[in-house]
C-alpha positions as CSV (number, residue, x, y, z in Angstrom):
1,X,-49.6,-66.5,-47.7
2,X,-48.1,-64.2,-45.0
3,X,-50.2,-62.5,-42.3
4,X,-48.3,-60.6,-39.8
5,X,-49.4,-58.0,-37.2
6,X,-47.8,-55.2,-36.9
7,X,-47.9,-54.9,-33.1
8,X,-45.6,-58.2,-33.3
9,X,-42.3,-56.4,-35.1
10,X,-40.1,-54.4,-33.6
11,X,-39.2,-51.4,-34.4
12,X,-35.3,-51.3,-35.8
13,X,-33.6,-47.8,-36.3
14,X,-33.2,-46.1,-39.7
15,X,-29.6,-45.9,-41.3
16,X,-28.2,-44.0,-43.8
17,X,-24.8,-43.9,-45.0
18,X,-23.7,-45.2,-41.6
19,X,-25.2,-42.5,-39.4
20,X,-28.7,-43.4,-37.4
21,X,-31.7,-41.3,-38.2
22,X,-32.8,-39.4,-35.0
23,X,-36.5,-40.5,-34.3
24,X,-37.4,-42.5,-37.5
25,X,-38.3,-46.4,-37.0
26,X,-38.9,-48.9,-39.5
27,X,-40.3,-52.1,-39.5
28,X,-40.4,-54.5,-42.3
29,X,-44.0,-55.8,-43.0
30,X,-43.2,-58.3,-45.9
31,X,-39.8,-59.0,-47.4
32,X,-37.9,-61.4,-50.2
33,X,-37.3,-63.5,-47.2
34,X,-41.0,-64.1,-46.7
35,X,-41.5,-65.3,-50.0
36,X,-42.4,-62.0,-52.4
37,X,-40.8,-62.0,-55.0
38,X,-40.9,-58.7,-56.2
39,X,-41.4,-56.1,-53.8
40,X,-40.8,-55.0,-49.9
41,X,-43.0,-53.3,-47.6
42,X,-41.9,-51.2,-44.7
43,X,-43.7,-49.6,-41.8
44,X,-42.1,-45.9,-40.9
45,X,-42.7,-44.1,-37.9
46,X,-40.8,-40.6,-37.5
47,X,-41.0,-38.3,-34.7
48,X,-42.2,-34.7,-34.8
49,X,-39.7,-32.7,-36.1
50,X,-37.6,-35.6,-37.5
51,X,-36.1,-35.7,-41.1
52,X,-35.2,-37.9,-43.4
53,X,-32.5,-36.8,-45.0
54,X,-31.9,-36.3,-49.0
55,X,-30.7,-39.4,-50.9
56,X,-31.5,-41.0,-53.8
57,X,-31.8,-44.5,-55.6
58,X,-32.7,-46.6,-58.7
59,X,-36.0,-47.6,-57.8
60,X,-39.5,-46.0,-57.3
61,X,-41.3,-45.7,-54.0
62,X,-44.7,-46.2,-53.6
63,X,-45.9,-43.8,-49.8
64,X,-49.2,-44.0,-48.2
65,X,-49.5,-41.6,-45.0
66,X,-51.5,-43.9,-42.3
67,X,-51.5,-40.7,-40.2
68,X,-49.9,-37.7,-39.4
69,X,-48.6,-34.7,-41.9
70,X,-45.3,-33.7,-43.5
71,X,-43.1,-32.5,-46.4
72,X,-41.8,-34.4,-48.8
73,X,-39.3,-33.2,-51.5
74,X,-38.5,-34.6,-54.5
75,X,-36.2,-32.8,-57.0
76,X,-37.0,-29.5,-56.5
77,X,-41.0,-30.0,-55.9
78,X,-41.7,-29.9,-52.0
79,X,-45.3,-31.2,-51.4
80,X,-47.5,-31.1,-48.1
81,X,-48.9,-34.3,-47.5
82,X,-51.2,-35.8,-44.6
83,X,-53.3,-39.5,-44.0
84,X,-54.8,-40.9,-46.2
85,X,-52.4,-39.6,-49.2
86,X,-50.5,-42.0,-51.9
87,X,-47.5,-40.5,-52.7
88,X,-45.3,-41.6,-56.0
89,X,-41.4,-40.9,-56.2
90,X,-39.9,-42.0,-59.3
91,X,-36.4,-43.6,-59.5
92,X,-33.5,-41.6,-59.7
93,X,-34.5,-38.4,-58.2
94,X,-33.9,-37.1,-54.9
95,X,-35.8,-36.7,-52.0
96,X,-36.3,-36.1,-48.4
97,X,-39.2,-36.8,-45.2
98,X,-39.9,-33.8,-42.6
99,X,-42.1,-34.1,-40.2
100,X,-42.7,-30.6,-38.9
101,X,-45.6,-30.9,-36.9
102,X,-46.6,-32.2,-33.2
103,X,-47.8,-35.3,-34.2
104,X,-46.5,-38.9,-35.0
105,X,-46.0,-39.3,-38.6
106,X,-46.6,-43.2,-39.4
107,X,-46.4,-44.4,-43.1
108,X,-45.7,-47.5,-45.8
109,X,-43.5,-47.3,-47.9
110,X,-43.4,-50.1,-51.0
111,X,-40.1,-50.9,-52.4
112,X,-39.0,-53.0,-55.5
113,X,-36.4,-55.5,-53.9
114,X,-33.2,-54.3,-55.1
């Protein structure tokens, strides 16, 4: 078993095709290191008026909004979402974050290791 707080992680910067991601933090809550050997699960915090830019991958995501709003696209469906919502993105498709609001967005985000 793994316990960690939250409050003991640092928060690393977001990367994406060699570029960092203005105002978007992750931290890693469980990982293959830790022992799971399955799947990953990463803490996000973005900004207001941060993005996440398109991309895509072979694996689903699994989202749950701890608090704050945004938009997240996938294929050519752009959804409003806001705490307390799960969000499903299937593999293969792509898709993007905005937070467009005021407010902290803060979310997990469940991974298959890859």
């Amino acid at each position: 078993m793994k316990i960690v707080n939250l409050d003991s992680l640092q928060n690393q910067p977001v990367e994406f095709n060699g570029k960092i991601v203005s105002g978007v933090s992750i931290r890693w809550l469980i990982k293959k290191e830790d022992g799971a050997p399955n799947f990953a699960m990463r803490y996000f915090e973005m900004q207001p008026h941060t993005e996440i830019p398109a991309h895509f991958h072979p694996w689903e995501h699994e989202i749950f909004i701890l608090d704050g709003e945004c938009e997240i696209t996938a294929g050519n469906i752009t959804k409003h979402v806001s705490k307390n919502s799960a969000v499903f993105i299937e593999p293969n498709i792509e898709h993007s974050y905005k937070n467009n609001s005021d407010k902290l967005l803060k979310f997990l985000c469940i991974i298959p290791h890859t």
